[in-house]
N, C-alpha and C positions, 0 to 999 in steps of 0.2 A: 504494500500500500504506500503510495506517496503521498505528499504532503507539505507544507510551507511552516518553520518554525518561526512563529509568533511571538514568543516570550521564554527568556532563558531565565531558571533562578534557584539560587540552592541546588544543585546537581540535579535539575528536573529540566525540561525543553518540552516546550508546547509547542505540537501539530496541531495545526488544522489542515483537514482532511476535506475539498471538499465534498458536497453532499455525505458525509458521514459525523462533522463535529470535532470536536479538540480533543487529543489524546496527550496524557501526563508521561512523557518517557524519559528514560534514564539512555547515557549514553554506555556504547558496550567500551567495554577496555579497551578496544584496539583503538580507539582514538588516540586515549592517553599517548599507547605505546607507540602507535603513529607521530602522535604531537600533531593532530588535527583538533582542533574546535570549532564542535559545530557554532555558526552564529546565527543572531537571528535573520531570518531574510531567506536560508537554505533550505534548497530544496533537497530533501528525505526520505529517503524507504525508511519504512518503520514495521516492525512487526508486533501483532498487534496479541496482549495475554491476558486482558479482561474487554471483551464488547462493553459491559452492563458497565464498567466503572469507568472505561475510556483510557485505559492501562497500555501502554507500548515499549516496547523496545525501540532505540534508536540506532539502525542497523549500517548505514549508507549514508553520506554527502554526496550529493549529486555535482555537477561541474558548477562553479559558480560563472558568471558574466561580469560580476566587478564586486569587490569590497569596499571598504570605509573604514576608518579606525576609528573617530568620533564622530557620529555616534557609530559602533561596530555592528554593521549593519550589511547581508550582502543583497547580491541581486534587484539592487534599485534601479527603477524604469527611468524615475526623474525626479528633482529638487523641489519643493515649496520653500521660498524664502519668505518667513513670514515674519513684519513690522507692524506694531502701530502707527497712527502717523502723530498720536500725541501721546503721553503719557503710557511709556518713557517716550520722548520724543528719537526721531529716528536716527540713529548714529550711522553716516552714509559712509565710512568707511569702512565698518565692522561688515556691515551689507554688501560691501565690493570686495571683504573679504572669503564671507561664504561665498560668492560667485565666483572669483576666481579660483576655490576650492575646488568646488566642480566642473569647470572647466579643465580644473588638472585632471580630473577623473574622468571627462566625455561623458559626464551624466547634464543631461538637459535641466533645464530652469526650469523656472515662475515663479514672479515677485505679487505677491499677496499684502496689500496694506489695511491695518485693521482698524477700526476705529473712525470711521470715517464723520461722525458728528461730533467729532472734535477737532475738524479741519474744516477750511473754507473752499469753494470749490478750485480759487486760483492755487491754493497750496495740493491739490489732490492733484490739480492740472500737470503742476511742475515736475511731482515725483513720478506719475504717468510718462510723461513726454519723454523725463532722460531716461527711462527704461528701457520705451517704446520702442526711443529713437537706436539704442544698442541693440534690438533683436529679442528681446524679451518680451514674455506675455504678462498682461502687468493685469491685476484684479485685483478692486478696491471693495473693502466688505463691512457690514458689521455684525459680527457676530453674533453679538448677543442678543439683536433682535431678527439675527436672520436674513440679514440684507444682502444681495449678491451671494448668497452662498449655494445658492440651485448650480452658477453657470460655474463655480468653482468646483462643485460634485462634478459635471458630467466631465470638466477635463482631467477627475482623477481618477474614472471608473475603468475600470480594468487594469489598471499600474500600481505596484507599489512604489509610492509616494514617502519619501525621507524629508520632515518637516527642518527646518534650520531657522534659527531667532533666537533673541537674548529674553532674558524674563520680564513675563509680565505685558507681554505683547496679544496674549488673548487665546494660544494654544490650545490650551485646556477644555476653554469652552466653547472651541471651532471645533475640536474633537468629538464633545458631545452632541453640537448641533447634526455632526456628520452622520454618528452612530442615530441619531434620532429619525434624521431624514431617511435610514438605511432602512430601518424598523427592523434591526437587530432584534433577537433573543438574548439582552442584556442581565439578567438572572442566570443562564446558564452559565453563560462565559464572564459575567461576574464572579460567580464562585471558584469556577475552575481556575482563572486568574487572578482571584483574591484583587482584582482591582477596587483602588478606593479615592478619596478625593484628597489624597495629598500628592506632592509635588513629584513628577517625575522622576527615578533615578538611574533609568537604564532602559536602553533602546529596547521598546516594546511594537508591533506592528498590532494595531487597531483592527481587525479583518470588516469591512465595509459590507460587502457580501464576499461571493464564494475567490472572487476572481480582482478584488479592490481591495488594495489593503494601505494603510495610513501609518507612519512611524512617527510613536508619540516619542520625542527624547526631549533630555535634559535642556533647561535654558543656557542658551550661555552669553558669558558677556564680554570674550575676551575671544579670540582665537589667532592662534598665529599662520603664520604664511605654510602654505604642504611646501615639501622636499620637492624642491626643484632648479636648474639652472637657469640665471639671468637672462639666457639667451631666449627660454621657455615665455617669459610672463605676457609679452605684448599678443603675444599668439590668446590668450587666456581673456584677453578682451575682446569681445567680438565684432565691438564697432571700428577695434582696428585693423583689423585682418584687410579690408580691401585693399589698406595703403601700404601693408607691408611689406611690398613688391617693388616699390613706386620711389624707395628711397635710394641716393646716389650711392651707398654704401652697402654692399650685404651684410655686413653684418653692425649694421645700424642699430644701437640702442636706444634710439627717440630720446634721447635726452640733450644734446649739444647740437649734436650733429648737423654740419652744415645740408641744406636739400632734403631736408629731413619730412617724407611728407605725411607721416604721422603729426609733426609739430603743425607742418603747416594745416591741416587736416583742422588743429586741435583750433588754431590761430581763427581761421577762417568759421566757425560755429559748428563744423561736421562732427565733431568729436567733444562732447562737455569737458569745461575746464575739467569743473572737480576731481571727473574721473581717470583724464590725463595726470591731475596730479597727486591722486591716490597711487595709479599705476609708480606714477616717480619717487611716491615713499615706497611703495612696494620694492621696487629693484634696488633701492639702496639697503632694505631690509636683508633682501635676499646674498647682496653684496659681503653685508656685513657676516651673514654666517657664514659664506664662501672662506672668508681672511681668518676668520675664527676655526675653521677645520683644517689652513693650513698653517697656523702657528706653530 
């Protein structure tokens, strides 16, 4: 029987199975002795030693398509970067950080801003437009009454979905709206998940229906830049890949360089400041741990 592990905890790993329900299994030894661990997101054979209690063996990792170390999470289809747009208000370069996160990884976007009756519409216009204008699908919501949250269901039905935000931005209770509008059997998998209303602490996948599933993790408020070379980051933004063909230098780092036409890009309105000059704390970020592995 296959399956999708849902929630890891205490040497247990919950399948769901679909049209069969969630099963409580323990991993066999030979992971250990392997030094595999299963995470959540993996696809599983499980064999199954009580139907009636939902009891399994967890027998097989299946191939994964991509990992995550925070949250450690596999086989995600695509990102939810999700913000308020006020309280906390939005920190745009922590948000240019998950993005370029996943871009290191070739896992696709969407920027979700939450709160939206604590914004004016030219401020919702703004954060819209520089999104837009980079190639991202940008959905403005508010949660807690339910607002846009139909046209942000149907873009996550059939994927799992890896959510990314700092606390306090409205997760929790985008969560429940989703599970609500799903019309989940929230009792059973209540129980079986002991889930409860306190604050996340470990990458859990929400299951939507059989074939939807949502990764509730931890907020965070800090993250630093993934393992990569300097040469990597401009690629990492998407609004500048048309120009990065285009400059006198091959290996042009948009930063000085004369004929530069990422700069000129940036100069000209094609390319928002800010994001050009997040990108340029970024490489000097990236710079500095370069100097620092070869001391």
């Amino acid at each position: 029987m296959t399956g999708k592990i849902i929630k890891g905890i205490a040497g247990f790993y919950y399948v769901s199975v679909a049209g069969s329900g969630i099963y409580a299994c323990k991993a066999r030894g030979i992971f250990r002795k392997d030094r595999k661990k299963p995470l959540v997101g993996d696809q599983v054979e499980i064999e199954v030693l009580d139907e009636q209690d939902k009891e399994a063996n967890l027998v097989q990792i299946l191939p994964r398509r991509n990992a995550l170390i925070r949250p450690a999470v596999a086989n995600v289809d695509q990102a939810m970067i999700l913000f308020a747009l006020h309280d906390p208000d939005p920190d745009a370069m922590l948000l240019d950080r998950f993005l370029v996160t996943m871009e290191k990884q070739q896992i696709p976007s969407l920027l979700c801003f939450n709160k939206t009756d604590l914004a004016d519409d030219e401020e919702i216009s703004r954060w819209m437009e520089r999104y837009a204008g980079c190639g991202y699908d940008v959905f403005t919501i508010r949660a807690e009454k339910e607002e846009g949250t139909e046209a942000l269901r149907q873009r996550l039905a059939g994927k799992t979905t890896v959510v990314a935000g700092p606390s306090g931005v409205g997760k929790s209770t985008l969560t429940n709206v989703l599970m609500r509008t799903a019309h989940m059997e929230t009792g059973t998998l209540s129980e079986k998940l002991k889930r409860g209303k306190n604050t996340t602490r470990h990458a859990e996948l929400v299951p939507l229906d059989d074939t939807t599933f949502f990764c509730d993790t931890p907020g965070f408020t800090a993250l630093e830049m993934p393992a990569m070379e300097c040469e990597e980051l401009a690629s990492c933004f998407p609004e500048f890949r048309p120009y990065l063909q285009r400059c006198r230098f091959p290996d042009c780092a948009h930063l000085h360089e004369p004929d530069c036409a990422v700069q000129e890009a940036c100069a000209g309105g094609e390319i928002a400041v800010e994001r050009y000059e997040h990108y340029r704390r970024f490489y000097e970020e990236l710079k500095e741990a370069e100097r620092r592995r070869f001391r």
